[in-house]
C-alpha positions in Angstrom: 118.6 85.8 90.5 117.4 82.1 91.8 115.7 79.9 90.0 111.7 81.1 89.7 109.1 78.8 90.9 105.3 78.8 89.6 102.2 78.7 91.8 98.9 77.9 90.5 95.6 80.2 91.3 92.6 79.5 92.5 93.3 79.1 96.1 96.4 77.4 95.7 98.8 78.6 99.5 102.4 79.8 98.2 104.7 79.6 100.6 108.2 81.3 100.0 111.2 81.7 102.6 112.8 84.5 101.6 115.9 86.4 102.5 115.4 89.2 99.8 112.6 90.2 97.5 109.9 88.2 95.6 109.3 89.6 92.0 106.1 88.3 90.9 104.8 87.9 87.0 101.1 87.1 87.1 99.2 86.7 83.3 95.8 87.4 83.6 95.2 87.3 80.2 97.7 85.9 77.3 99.0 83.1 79.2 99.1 79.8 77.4 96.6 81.4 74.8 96.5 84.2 72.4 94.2 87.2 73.5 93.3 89.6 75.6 97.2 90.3 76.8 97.1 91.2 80.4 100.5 90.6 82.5 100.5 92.0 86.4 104.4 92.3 87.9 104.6 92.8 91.7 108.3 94.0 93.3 109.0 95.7 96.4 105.1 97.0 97.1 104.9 98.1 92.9 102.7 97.0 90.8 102.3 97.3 87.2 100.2 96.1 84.5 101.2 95.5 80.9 98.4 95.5 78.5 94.6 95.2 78.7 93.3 93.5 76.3 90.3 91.8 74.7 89.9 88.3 73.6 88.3 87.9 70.0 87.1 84.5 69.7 84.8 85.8 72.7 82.1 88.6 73.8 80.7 90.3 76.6 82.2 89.8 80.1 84.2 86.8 78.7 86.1 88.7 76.5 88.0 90.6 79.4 91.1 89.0 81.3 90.7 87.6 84.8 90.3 91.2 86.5 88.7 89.3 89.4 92.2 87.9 90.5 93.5 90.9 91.5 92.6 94.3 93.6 92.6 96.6 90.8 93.4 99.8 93.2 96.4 98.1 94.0 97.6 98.6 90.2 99.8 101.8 90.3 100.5 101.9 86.5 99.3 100.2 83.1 101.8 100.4 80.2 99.6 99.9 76.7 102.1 98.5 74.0 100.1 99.2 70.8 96.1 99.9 69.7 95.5 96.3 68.8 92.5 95.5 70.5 93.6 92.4 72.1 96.3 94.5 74.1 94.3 97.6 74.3 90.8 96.8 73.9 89.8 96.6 77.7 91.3 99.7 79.0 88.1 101.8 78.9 86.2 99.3 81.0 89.6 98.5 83.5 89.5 102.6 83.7 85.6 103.0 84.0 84.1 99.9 85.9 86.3 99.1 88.3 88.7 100.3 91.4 91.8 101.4 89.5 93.0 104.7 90.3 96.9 104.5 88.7 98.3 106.2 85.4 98.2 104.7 81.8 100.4 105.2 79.5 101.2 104.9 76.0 102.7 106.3 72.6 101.7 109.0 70.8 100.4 107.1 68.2 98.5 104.1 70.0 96.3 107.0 71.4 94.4 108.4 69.0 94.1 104.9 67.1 92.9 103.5 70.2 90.3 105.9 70.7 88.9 104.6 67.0 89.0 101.2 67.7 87.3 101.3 70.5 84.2 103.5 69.4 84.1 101.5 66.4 84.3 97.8 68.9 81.4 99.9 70.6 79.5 100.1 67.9 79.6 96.7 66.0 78.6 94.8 69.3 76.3 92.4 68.5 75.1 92.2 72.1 72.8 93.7 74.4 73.8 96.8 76.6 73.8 95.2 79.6 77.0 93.0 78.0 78.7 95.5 76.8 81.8 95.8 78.5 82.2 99.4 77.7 80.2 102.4 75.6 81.4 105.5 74.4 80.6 107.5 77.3 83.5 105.0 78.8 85.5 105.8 76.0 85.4 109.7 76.6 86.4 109.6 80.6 89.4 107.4 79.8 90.9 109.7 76.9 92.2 112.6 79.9 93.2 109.3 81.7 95.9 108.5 78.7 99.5 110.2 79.3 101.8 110.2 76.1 105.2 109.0 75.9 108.0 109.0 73.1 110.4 106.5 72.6 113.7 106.1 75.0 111.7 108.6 77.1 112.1 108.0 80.8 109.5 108.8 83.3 109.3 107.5 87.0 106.0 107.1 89.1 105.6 106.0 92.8 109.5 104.6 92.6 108.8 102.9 89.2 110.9 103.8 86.6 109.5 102.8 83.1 111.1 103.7 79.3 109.9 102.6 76.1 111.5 101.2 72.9 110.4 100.6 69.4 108.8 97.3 69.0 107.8 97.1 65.1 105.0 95.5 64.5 102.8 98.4 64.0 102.7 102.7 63.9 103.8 103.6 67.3 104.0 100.1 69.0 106.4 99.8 71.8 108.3 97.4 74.2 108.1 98.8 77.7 111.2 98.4 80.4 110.6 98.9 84.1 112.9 99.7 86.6 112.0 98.6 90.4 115.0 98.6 93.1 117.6 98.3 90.7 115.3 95.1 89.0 114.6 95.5 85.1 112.0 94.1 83.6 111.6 94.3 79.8 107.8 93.1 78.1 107.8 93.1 74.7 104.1 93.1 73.4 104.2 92.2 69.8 107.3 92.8 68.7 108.8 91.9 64.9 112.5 92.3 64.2 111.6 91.8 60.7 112.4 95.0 57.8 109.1 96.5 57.3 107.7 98.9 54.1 106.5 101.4 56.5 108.0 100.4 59.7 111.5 100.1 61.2 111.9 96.7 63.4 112.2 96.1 67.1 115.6 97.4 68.3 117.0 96.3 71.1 117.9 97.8 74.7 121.3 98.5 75.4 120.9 97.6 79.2 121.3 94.3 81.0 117.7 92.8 80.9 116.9 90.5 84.4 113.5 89.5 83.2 112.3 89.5 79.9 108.1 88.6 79.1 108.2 87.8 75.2 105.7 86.7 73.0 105.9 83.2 71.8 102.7 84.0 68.8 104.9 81.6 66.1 106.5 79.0 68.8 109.3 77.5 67.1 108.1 77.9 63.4 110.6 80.1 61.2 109.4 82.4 58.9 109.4 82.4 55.0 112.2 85.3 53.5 110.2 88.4 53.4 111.1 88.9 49.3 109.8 85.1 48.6 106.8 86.0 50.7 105.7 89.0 48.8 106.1 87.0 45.8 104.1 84.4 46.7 101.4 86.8 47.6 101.0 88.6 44.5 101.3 85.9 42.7 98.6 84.6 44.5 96.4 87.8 43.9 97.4 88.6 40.5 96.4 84.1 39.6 92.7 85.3 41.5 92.0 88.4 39.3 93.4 86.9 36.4 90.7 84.4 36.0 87.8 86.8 37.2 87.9 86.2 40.7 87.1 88.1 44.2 90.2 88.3 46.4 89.1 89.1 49.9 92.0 90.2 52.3 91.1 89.9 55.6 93.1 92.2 57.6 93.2 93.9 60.8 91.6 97.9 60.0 95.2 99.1 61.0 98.4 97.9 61.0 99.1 94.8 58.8 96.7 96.6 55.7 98.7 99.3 55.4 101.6 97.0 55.2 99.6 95.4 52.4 98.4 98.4 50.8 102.0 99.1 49.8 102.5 95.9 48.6 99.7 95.9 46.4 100.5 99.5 45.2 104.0 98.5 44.3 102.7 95.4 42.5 100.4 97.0 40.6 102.9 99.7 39.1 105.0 96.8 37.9 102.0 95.4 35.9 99.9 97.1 33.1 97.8 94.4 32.5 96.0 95.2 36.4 95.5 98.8 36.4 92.1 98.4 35.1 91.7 96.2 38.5 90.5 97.8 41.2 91.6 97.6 45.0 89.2 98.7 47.6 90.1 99.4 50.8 87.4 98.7 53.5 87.4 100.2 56.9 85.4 103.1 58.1 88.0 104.7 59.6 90.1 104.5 56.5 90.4 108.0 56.2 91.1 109.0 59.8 93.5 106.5 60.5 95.8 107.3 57.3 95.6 111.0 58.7 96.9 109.5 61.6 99.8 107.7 59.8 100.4 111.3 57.6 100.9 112.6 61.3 103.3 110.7 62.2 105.2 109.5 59.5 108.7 110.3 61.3 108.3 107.4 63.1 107.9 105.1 59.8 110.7 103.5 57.9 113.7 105.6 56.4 112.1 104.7 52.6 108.9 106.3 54.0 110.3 109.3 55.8 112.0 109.9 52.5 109.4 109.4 50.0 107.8 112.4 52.3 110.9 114.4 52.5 110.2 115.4 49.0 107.4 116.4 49.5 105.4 113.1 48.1 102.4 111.9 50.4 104.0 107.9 51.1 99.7 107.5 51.8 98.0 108.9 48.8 98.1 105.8 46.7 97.3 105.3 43.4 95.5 101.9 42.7 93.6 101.9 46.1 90.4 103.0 46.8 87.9 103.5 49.7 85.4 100.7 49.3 81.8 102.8 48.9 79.0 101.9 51.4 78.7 98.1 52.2 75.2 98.0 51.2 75.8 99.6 47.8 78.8 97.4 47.2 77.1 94.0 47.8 73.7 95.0 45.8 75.8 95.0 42.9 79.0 92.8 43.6 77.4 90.2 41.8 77.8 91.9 38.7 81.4 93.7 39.3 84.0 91.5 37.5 88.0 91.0 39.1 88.8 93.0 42.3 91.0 93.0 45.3 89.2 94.0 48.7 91.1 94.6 52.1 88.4 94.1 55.0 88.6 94.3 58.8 88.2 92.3 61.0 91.3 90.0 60.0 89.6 86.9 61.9 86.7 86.9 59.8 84.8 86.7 62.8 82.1 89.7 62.0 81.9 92.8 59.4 82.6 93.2 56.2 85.3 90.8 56.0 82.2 88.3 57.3 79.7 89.3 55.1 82.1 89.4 52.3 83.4 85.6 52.5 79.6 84.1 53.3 79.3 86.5 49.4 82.4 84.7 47.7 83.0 81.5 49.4 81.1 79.6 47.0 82.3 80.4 44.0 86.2 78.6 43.1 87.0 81.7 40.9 87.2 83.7 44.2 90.1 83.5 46.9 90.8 84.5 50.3 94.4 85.1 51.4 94.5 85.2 55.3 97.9 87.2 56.3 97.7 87.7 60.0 97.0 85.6 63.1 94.0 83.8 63.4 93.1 82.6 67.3 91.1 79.3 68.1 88.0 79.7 67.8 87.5 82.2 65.1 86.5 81.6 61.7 90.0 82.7 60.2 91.4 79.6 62.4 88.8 77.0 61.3 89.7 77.5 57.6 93.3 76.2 58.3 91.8 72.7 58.2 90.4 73.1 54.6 86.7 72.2 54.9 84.3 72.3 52.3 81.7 74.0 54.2 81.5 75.7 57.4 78.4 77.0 60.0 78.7 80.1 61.4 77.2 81.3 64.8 74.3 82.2 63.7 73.7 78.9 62.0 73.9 79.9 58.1 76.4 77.1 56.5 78.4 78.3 54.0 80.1 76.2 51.1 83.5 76.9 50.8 84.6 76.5 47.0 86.7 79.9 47.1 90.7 79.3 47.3 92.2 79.4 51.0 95.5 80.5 51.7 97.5 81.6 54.6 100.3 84.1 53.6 101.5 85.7 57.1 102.4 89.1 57.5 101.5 89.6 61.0 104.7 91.0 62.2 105.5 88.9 64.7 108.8 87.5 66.4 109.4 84.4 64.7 112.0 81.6 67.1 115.4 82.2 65.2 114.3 86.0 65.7 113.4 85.6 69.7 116.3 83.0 70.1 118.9 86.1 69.2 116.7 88.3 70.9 117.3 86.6 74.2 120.9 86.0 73.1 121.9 89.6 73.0 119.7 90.9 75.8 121.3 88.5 78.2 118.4 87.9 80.2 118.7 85.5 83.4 114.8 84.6 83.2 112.6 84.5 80.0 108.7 84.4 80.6 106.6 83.1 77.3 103.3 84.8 77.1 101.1 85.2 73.7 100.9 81.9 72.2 99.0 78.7 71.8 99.8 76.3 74.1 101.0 73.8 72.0 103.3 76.0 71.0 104.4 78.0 73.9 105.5 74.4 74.9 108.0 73.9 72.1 109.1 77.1 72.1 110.0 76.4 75.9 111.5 73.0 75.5 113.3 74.2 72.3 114.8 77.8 74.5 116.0 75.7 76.9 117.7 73.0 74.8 119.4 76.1 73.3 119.9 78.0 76.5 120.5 75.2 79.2 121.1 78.0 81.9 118.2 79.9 80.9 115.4 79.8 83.1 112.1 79.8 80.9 108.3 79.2 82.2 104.8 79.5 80.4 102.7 80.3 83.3 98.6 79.6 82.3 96.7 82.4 83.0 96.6 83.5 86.4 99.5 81.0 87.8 102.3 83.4 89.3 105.8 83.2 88.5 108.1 84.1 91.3 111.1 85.4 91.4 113.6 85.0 94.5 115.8 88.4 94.2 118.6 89.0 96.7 118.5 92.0 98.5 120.9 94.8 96.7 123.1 96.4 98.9 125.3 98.2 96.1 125.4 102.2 95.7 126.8 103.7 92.8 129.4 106.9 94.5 129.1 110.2 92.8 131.6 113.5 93.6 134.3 113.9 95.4 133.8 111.0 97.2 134.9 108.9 94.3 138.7 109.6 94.6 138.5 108.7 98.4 136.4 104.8 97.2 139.2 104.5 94.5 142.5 105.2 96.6 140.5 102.8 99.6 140.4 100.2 97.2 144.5 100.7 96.1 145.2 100.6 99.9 142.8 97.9 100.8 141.1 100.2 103.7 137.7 99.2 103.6 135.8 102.1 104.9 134.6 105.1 103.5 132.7 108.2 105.0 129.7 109.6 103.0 125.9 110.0 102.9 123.7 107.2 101.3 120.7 108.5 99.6 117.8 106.3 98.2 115.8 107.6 95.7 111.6 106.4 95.3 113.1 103.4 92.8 115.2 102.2 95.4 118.4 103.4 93.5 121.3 104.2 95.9 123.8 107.3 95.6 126.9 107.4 97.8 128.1 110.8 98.2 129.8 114.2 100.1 127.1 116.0 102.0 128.0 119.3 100.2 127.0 117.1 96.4 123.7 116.5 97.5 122.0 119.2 95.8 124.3 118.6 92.6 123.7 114.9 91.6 120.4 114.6 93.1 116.7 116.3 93.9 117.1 117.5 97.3 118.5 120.3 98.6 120.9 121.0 101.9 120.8 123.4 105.0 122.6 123.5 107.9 121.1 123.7 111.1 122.2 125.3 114.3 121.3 124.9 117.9 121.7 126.4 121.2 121.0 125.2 124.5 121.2 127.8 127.2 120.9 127.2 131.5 121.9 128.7 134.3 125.4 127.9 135.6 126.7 128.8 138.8 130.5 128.3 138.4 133.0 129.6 136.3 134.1 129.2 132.8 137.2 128.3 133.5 136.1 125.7 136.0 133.9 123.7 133.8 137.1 124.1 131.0 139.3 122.2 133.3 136.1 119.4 133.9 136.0 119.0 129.6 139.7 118.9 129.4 139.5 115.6 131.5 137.5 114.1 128.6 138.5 115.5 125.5 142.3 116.6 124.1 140.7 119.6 122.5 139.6 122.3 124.5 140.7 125.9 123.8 140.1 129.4 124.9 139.0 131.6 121.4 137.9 135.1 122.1 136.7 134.4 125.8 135.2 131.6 124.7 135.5 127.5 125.2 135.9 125.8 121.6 135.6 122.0 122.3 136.6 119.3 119.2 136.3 122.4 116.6 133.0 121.8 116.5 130.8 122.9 120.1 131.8 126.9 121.1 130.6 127.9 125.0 130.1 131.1 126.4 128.8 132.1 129.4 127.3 135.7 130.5 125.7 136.4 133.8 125.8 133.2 135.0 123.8 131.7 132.1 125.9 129.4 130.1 125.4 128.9 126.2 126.3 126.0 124.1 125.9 126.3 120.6 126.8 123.9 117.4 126.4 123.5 114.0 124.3 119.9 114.0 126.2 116.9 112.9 126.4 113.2 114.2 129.6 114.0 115.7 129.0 118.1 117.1 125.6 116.4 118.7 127.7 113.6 120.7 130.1 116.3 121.5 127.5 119.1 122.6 125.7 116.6 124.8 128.9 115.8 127.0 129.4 119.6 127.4 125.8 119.6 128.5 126.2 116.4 130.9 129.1 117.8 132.4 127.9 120.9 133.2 125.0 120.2 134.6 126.9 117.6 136.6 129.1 120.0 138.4 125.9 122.4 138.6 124.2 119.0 140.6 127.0 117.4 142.7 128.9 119.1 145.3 131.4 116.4 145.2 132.6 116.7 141.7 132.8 120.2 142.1 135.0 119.8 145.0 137.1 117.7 143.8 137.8 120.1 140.8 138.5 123.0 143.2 141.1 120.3 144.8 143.0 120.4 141.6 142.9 123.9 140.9 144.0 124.6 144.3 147.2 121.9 143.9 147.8 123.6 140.4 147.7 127.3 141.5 150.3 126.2 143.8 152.7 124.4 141.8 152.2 127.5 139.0 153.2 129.7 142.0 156.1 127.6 143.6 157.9 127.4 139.3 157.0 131.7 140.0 159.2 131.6 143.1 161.6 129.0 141.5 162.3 131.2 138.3 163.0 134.6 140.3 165.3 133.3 142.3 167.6 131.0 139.6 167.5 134.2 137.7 169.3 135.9 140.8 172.0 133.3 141.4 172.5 132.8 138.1 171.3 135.8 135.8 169.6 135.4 132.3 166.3 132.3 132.1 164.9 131.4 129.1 160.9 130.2 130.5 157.9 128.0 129.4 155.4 128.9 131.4 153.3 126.3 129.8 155.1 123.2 129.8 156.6 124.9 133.5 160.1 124.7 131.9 163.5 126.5 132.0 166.7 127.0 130.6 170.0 128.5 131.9 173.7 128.6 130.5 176.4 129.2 133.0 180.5 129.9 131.5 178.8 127.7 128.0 177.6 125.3 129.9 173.7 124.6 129.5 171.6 123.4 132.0 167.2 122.3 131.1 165.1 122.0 134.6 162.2 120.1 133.8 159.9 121.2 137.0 157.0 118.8 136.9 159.4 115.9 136.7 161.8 117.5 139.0 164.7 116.8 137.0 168.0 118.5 135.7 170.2 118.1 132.9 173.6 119.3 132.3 176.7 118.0 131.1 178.7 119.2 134.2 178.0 117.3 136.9 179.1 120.0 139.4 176.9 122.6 138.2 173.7 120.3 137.9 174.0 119.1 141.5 174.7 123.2 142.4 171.2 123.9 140.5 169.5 120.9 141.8 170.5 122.0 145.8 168.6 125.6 145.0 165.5 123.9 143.4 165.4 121.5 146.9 166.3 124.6 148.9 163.3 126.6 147.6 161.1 124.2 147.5 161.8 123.3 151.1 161.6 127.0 152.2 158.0 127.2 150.6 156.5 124.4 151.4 154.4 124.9 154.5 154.8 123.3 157.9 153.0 120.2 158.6 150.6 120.0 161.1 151.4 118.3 164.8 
């Protein structure tokens, strides 16, 4: 694959000669910024979309991803990687409100998740209706939209083919591998190939990747060793309660908490002194979401599926609670002492996670422990720089005494993880999506310091990657016809007789017609044909016309069989030509046809083949005269009527006459001139008197 050159949008001309394909890779959301994940790939008149998300540091119509950079009827499928709502969060309104009329797909999981998310998105809206990108009626016509896929599951739509692996991160998220003309493409979403309580990590694809599209979320930071991590967050919780604090979790409603919950649970087993403590869970789809995870707890991790192998609910946790109504909790959280509260959203940009940190900030006994991503532009990011007050949109400035900490368990691909990522994959082109600028530029640098072949881009949002790809002429042989490639290739003959078929994703078979209908979807016939016309001459007369162009022409049953493969009959006059179809019967058939109608048309031709018949019914009948009388001079005459040959012996000595060539052979020189003088004698007696 050449090297990949990037075009900017906005008008920008690109110009590309090219002797094979352009693959094309087109963010239009996610690119150079983290948000509203949205990545088009063009190949051979395909076109697929990977994610459709929402930004969160934004509302309304600027929330979406740049859908007006594209025709979306030309999208023929969109491949959802997980229910996090800036990857999945503008599918109802890409569905809904405008021209797209493909397939979308996802896991079994992401569904139903997805289809809380966005009711609830729907609902918290702060905005007017006319703003709202999508309501629930939206939600409802996209649900029969949604087809379900499991993992390693293969399906195949217009020519694409498309399988999807297990990407960590969270329940049911998925890395999605697409297979156009041969071309694979792997995007990864989130991914994390990080040991998870509840989930197993990203594994990787045992096929040669060409392109890979990877988040770059961490750039080239490395992650903290998952057991010191955990430490340091408890610790940090437990210091909190211990002196009479708040601790306010902000986490995403699914996904990361549940990660926490466990956490917490285990923590909390391991110390008496907090049982008294209480942890609320806030989300108001708590309940729903862990009937989700009960569902499908065979695609947790092994120490999950076991836990409910014997017969323990891994969800029904001890310590944890549902937090009650959000107005009865904050009339009287003033005078509850220590607790622990996990809110959504994670970003602290609106909620209960809001209203709950504008409720604790100001006191220093309280803490907040941020342990997911926080984008630009959200509150969760402005805390990073440690002010001691902050104003929020709506004006209200809040003191912030509380203690900040940032304690990541987002489940994302940190660099040492992506670096072996791209190692073992062995992709020729890496494409960084998902990350801050900044650091999508280190990460880029750093790859291809690392990598020196690799070729690596960050595109921005709606610049194009493009991919020269040489045109693939390879077919993979199936059959019979594999003995016959393998003993061409001992004997260095470079030619090989079979029938190429193509399949919708351009993948090429090379194989005997009669395996067809075994190692693919189509099945055979044969077809027969038979042309019929009028022919005036005789069956035997248009024999000796083929015979002049082909070696093989026989009489079968009264019948002409010409190359084994074109049978003619004639009755009444009417002559019939009749063949199985093939390249070769076809070329055949249509000389028997030319030549027959030739001699039906020209005189001439059919003179000139009387002319021979007439100089061959005479030599036939002078050998006739010939054989009679050697047989009376010399008695017994061994003949070959066809090849208008004979043999005598005379006293033991043999003598061949070869009439055609006129020529004799004996060992006795006497008795081959004797025979020699009787052929010349008869032949002279025969042969009729020339004219004066």
């Amino acid at each position: 694959m050449a090297a990949a050159t990037i075009s900017a949008g906005g008008g920008t001309a690109r110009k590309l000669e090219v002797d094979g394909d352009v693959l094309e890779i087109t963010p239009l959301g996610a690119g150079n910024e983290v948000g509203r994940s949205c990545v088009v790939v063009r190949f051979r008149g395909k076109v697929v979309m990977f994610d459709c998300g929402i930004h969160p540091a934004h509302s309304g119509m600027s929330t979406l991803p740049y859908f007006d950079h594209i025709n979306p009827a030309e999208i023929d499928v969109l491949l959802i990687t997980h229910f996090h709502l800036d990857h999945s969060g503008a599918v109802p309104y890409f569905v809904n409100r405008t021209e797209f009329k493909g397939k979308v797909y996802m896991t079994h999981p992401t569904r139903p998740i997805c289809r809380l998310l966005w009711h609830d998105y729907a609902r918290i809206s702060k905005i007017s209706a006319e703003d709202q990108i999508f309501n629930s009626s939206d939600i409802d016509q996209t649900m029969p939209r949604i087809e379900l896929m499991d993992f390693h599951d293969e399906r195949q739509y217009k020519g694409i083919k498309f399988s999807c692996y297990r990407a960590g991160h969270v329940l049911g998220a998925a890395m999605f591998m697409v297979n156009i003309g041969g071309i694979r493409v792997l995007y990864t979403g989130d991914y994390s190939r990080e040991v998870d309580r509840h989930l197993p990590h990203a594994e990787i694809p045992n096929l040669r990747v060409h392109v890979l599209i990877v988040e770059s979320t961490y750039g080239v930071m490395t992650h903290e060793p998952r057991e010191q991590r955990e430490r340091r967050f408890t610790n940090s919780v437990h210091q909190i309660v211990r002196q009479g604090g708040k601790c306010l979790l902000p986490v995403f409603a699914l996904g990361r908490a549940q990660e926490l919950l466990l956490i917490l649970e285990d923590y909390w087993e391991r110390n008496n002194d907090l049982h008294d403590i209480p942890i609320y869970y806030n989300s108001p789809m708590a309940t729903k979401c862990l009937r989700i995870f009960e569902t499908y707890t065979n695609m947790c991790s092994e120490s999950v599926q076991e836990q409910a192998n014997r017969c323990q609910n891994p969800w029904t946790l001890k310590y944890i609670k549902n937090m009650p109504e959000r107005s009865q909790f904050m009339s009287r959280e003033a005078e509850m002492g220590a607790c622990v509260v996990l809110a959504a959203p994670g970003m602290l940009q609106s909620g209960a996670s809001r209203k709950l940190f504008e409720a604790w900030a100001p006191d220093k006994k309280n803490g907040v422990i941020v342990s997911g991503y926080s984008v630009s532009g959200t509150l969760a990011h402005d805390l990073k720089s440690e002010p001691e007050s902050v104003t929020l949109n709506d004006g209200l400035k809040v003191a912030v005494r509380a203690t900040i900490k940032f304690i990541s368990f987002s489940a994302h691909s940190d660099y040492p993880q992506t670096s072996d990522f791209i190692k073992r994959l062995k992709a020729n082109v890496v494409v960084l999506v998902h990350g801050e600028e900044h650091e999508m530029g280190r990460m880029r640098t750093k790859l291809k310091e690392e990598y020196p072949d690799l070729n690596v881009c960050a595109p921005q949002n709606c610049q194009t990657v493009a991919l020269r790809v040489p045109p693939d002429r390879s077919a993979e042989a199936m059959g019979d016809i594999v003995e016959e490639v393998c003993s061409s290739k001992k004997s260095r003959i470079g030619e090989v007789s079979g029938v190429l078929v193509e399949d919708p994703s351009g993948s090429r078979m090379l194989l005997r017609p009669g395996d067809i209908s075994t190692y693919t979807m189509l099945s055979t016939c044969s077809l027969e044909q038979c042309q019929r016309f009028a022919f005036p001459h005789s069956l035997g007369a248009l024999g000796r016309a083929l015979r002049e162009t082909f070696d093989d022409v026989v009489v079968v049953d009264g019948r002409l069989s010409v190359c084994e493969c074109v049978r003619v009959s004639m009755d009444r006059q009417t002559l019939c030509i009749a063949w199985e179809t093939s390249p070769l019967a076809d070329l055949v058939a249509d000389s028997v046809c030319l030549t027959a109608i030739e001699l039906s048309r020209s005189a001439p031709a059919m003179q000139a083949l009387v002319a021979q018949e007439d100089a061959s019914v005479k030599e036939a009948r002078l050998f006739s005269v010939l054989c009679t009388y050697l047989q009376q001079e010399f008695g017994r005459l061994d003949i070959d009527e066809a090849s208008q040959r004979a043999v005598l012996e005379v006293d033991g000595n043999k003598v061949d006459i070869d009439f055609p060539a006129r020529e004799v052979a004996c060992d006795q020189d006497v008795l081959r001139e004797r025979v020699r003088t009787c052929l010349r004698r008869c032949e002279m007696a025969l042969r009729p008197v020339a004219p004066f």
